[in-house]
MDTraj code that builds the backbone (N, CA, C; nanometers):
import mdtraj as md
import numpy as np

residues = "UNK UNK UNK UNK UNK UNK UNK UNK UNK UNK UNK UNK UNK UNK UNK UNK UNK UNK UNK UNK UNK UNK UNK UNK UNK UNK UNK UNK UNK UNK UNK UNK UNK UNK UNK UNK UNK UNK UNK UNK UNK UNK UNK UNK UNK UNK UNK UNK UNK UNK UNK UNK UNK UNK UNK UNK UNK UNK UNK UNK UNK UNK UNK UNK UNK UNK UNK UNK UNK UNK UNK UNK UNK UNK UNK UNK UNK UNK UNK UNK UNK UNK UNK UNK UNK UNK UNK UNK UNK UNK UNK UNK UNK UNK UNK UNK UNK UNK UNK UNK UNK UNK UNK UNK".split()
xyz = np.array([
    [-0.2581, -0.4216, 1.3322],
    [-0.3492, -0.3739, 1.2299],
    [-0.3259, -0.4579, 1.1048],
    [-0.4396, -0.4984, 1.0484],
    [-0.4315, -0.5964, 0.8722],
    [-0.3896, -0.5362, 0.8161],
    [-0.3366, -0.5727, 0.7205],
    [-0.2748, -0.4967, 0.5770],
    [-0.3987, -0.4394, 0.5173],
    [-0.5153, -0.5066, 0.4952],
    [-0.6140, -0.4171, 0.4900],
    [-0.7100, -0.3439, 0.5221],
    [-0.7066, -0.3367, 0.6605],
    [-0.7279, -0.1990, 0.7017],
    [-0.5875, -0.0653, 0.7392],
    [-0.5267, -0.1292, 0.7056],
    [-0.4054, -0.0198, 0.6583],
    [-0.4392, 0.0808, 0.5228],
    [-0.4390, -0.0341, 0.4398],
    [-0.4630, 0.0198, 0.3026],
    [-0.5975, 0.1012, 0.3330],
    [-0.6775, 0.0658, 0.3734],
    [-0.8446, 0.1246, 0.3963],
    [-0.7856, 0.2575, 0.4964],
    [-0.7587, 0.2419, 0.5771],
    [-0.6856, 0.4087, 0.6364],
    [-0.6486, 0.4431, 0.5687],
    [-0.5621, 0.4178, 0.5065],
    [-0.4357, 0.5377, 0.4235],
    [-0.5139, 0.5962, 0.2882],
    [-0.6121, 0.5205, 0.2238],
    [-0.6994, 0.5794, 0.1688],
    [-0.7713, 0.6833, 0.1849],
    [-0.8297, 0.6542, 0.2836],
    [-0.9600, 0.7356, 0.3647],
    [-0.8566, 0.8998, 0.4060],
    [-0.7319, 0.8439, 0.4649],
    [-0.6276, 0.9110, 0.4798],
    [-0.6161, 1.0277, 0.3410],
    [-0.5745, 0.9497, 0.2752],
    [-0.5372, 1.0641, 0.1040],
    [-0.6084, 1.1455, 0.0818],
    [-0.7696, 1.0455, 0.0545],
    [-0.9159, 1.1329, 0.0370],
    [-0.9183, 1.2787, 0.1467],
    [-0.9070, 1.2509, 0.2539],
    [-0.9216, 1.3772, 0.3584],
    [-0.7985, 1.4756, 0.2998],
    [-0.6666, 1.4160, 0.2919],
    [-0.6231, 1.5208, 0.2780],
    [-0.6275, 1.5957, 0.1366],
    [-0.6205, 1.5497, 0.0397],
    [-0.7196, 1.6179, -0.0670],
    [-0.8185, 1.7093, -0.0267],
    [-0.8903, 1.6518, -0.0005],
    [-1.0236, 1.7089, -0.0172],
    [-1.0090, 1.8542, 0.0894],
    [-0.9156, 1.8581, 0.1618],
    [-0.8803, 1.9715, 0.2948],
    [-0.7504, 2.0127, 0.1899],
    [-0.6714, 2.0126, 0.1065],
    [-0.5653, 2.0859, 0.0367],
    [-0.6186, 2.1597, -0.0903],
    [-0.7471, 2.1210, -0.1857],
    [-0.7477, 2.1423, -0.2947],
    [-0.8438, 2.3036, -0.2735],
    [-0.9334, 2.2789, -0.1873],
    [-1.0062, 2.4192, -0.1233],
    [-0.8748, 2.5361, -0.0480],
    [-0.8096, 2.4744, 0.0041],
    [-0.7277, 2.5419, 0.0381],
    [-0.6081, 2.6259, -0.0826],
    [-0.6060, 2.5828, -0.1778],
    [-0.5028, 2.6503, -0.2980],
    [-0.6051, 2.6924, -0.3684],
    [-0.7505, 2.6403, -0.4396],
    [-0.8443, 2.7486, -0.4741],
    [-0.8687, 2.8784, -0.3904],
    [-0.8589, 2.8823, -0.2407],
    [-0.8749, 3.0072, -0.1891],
    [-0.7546, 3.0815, -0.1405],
    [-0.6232, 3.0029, -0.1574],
    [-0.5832, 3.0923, -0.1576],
    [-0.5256, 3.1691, -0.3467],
    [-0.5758, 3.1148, -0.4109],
    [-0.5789, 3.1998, -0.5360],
    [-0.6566, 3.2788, -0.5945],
    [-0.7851, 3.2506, -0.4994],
    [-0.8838, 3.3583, -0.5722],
    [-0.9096, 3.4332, -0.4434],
    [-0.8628, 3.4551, -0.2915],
    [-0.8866, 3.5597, -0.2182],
    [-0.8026, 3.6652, -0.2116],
    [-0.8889, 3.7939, -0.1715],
    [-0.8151, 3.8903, -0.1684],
    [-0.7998, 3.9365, -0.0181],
    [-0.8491, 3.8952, 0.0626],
    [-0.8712, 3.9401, 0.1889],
    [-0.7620, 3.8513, 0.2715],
    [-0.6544, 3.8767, 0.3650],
    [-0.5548, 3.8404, 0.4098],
    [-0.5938, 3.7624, 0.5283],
    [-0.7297, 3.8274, 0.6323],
    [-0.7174, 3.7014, 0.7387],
    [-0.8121, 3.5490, 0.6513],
    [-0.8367, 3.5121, 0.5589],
    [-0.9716, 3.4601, 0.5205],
    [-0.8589, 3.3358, 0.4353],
    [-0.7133, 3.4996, 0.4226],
    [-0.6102, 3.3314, 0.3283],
    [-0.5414, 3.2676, 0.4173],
    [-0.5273, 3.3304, 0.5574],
    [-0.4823, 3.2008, 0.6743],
    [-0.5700, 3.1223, 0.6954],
    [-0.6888, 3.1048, 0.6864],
    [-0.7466, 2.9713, 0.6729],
    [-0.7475, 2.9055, 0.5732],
    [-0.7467, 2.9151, 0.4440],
    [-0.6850, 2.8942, 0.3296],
    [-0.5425, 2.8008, 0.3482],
    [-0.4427, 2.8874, 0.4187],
    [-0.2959, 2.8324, 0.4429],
    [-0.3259, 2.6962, 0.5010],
    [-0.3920, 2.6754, 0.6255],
    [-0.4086, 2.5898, 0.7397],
    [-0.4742, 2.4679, 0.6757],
    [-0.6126, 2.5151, 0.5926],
    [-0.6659, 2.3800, 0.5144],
    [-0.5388, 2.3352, 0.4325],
    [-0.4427, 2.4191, 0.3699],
    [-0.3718, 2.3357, 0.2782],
    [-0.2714, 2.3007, 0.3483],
    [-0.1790, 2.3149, 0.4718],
    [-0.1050, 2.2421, 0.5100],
    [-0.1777, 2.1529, 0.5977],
    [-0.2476, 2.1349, 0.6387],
    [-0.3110, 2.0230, 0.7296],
    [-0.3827, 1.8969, 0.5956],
    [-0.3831, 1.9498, 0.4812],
    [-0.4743, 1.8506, 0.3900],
    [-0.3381, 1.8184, 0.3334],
    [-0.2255, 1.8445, 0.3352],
    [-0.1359, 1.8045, 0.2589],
    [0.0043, 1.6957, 0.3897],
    [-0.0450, 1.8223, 0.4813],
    [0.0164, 1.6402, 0.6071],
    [-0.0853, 1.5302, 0.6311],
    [-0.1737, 1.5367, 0.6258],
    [-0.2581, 1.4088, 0.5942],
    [-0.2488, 1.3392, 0.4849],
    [-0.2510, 1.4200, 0.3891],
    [-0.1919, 1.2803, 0.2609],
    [-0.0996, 1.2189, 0.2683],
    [-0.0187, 1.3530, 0.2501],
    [0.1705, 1.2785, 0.2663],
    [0.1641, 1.1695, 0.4229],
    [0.0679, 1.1804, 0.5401],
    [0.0739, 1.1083, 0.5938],
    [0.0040, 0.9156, 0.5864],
    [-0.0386, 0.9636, 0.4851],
    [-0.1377, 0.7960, 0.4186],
    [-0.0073, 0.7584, 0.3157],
    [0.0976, 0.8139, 0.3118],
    [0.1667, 0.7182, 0.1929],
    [0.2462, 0.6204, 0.2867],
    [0.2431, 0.6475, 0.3478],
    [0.3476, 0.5107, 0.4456],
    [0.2230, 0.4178, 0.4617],
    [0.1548, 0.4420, 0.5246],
    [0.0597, 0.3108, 0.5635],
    [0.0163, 0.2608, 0.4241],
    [0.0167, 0.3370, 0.3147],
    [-0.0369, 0.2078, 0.1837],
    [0.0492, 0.1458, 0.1031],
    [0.2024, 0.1934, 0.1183],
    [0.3482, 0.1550, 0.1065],
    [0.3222, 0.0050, 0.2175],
    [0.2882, -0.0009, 0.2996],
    [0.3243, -0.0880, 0.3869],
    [0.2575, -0.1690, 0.3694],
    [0.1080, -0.1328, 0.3521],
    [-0.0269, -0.2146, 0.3559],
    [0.0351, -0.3106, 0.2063],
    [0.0431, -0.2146, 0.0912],
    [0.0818, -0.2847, -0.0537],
    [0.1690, -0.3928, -0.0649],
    [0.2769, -0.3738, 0.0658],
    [0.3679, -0.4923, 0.0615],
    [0.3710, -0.5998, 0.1416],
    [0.2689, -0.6024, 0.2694],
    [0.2296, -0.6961, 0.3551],
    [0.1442, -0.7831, 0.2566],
    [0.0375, -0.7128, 0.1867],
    [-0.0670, -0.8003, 0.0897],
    [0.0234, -0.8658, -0.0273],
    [0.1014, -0.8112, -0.0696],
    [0.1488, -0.8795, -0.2019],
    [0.2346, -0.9854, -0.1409],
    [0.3081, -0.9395, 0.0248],
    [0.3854, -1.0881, 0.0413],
    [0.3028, -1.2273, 0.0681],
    [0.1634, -1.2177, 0.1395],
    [0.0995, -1.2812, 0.2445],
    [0.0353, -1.3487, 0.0790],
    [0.0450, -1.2762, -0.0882],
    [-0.0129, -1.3720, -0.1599],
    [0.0603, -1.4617, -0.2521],
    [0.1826, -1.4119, -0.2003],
    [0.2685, -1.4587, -0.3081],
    [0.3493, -1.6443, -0.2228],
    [0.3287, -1.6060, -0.0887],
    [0.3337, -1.7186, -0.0098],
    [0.2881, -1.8454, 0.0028],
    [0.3612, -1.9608, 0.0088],
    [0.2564, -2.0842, -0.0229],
    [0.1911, -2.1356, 0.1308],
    [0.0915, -2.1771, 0.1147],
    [0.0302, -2.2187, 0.2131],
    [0.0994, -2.3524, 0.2832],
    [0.1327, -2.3862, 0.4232],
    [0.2021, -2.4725, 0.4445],
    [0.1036, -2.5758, 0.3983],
    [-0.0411, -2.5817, 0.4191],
    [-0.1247, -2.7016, 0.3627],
    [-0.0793, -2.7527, 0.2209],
    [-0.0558, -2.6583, 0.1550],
    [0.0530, -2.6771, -0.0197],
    [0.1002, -2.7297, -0.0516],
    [0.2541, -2.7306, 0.0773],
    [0.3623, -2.7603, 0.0685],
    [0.3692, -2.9176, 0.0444],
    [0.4371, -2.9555, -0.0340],
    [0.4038, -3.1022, -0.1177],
    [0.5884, -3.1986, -0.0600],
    [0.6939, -3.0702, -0.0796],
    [0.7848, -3.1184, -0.0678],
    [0.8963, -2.9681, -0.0821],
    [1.0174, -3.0126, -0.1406],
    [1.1180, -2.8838, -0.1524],
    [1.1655, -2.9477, -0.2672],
    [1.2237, -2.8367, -0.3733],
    [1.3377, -2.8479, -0.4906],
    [1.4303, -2.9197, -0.4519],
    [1.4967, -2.9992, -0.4840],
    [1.6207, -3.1321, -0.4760],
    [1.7660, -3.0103, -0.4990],
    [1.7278, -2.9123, -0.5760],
    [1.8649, -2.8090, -0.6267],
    [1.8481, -2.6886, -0.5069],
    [1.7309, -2.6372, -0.5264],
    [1.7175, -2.5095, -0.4379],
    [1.6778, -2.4787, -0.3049],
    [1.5804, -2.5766, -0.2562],
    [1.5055, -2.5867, -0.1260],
    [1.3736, -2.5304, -0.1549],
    [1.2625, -2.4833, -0.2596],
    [1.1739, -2.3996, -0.2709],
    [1.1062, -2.4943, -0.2151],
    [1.0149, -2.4430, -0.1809],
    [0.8728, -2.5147, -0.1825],
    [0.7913, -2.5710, -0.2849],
    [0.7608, -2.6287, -0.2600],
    [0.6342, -2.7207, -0.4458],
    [0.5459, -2.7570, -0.3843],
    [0.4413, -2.7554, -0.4642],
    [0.2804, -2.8268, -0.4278],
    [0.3033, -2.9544, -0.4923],
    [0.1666, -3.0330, -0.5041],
    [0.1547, -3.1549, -0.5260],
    [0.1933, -3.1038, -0.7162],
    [0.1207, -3.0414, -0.7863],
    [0.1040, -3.0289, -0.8832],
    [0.2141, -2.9556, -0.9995],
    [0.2940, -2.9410, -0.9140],
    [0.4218, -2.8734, -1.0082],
    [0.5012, -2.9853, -1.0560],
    [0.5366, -2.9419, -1.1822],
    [0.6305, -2.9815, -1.2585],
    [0.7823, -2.9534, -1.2702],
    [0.7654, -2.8156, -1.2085],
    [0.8964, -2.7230, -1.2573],
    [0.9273, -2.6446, -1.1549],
    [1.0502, -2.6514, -1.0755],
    [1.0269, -2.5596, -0.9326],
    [1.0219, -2.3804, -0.9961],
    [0.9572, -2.3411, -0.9163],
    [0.8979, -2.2048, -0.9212],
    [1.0237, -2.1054, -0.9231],
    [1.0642, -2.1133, -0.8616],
    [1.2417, -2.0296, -0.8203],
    [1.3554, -2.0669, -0.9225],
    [1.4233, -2.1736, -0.9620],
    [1.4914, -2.2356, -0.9982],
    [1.4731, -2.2788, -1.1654],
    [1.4182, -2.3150, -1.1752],
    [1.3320, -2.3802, -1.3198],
    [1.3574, -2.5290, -1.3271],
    [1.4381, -2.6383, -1.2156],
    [1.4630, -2.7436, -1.2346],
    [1.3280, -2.8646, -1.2720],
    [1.3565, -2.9679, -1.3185],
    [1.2433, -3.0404, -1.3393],
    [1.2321, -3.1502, -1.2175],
    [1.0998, -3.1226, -1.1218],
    [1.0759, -3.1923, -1.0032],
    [1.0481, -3.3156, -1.0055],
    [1.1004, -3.4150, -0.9567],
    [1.0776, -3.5665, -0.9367],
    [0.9086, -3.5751, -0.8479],
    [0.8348, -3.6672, -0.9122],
    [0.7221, -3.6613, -0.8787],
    [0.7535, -3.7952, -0.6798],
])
top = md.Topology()
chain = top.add_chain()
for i, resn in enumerate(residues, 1):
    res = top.add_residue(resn, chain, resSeq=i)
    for name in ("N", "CA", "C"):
        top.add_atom(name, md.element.get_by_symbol(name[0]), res)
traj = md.Trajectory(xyz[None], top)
């Protein structure tokens, strides 16, 4: 599965369970009738394991995307730092990691 359709589940994920927890604590605060607040109970624990179940997949999704942009493209790759081993493009001056000044 992509990181973003992870993130796009775990969304869609939150939204449901919201939207199945928040009816569920309005009724059970304004009913008075006892079988009417077990359905009440059921929307709010089923809307509240569905959320709590979308936080892992957008935990995961958030950190697959931020690694896959923070990554240099091997097409990029120009050479490595002489001090550190980083990677450099054609166009750097200054390695990215390190701060040394790169020999062109």
């Amino acid at each position: 599965m992509t990181p973003k359709a992870m993130r796009t589940l775990g969304t869609i994920m939150l939204i449901v369970g919201i939207c199945m927890a928040v009816p569920g604590i309005i009724g059970l605060v304004t009913s008075d009738d006892f079988d009417i607040k077990e359905i009440f109970v059921l929307f709010y624990l089923f809307g509240t394991l569905i959320g709590l179940g979308s936080i892992p997949l957008l935990i995961v999704s958030g950190i697959k995307i931020r690694n896959a942009e923070n990554k240099t493209a091997r097409e990029e790759i120009y050479g490595y730092c002489p001090k550190c081993g980083n990677p450099r493009r054609r166009e750097d001056t200054f390695c990215s990691n390190c701060g040394t000044q790169l020999p062109y």
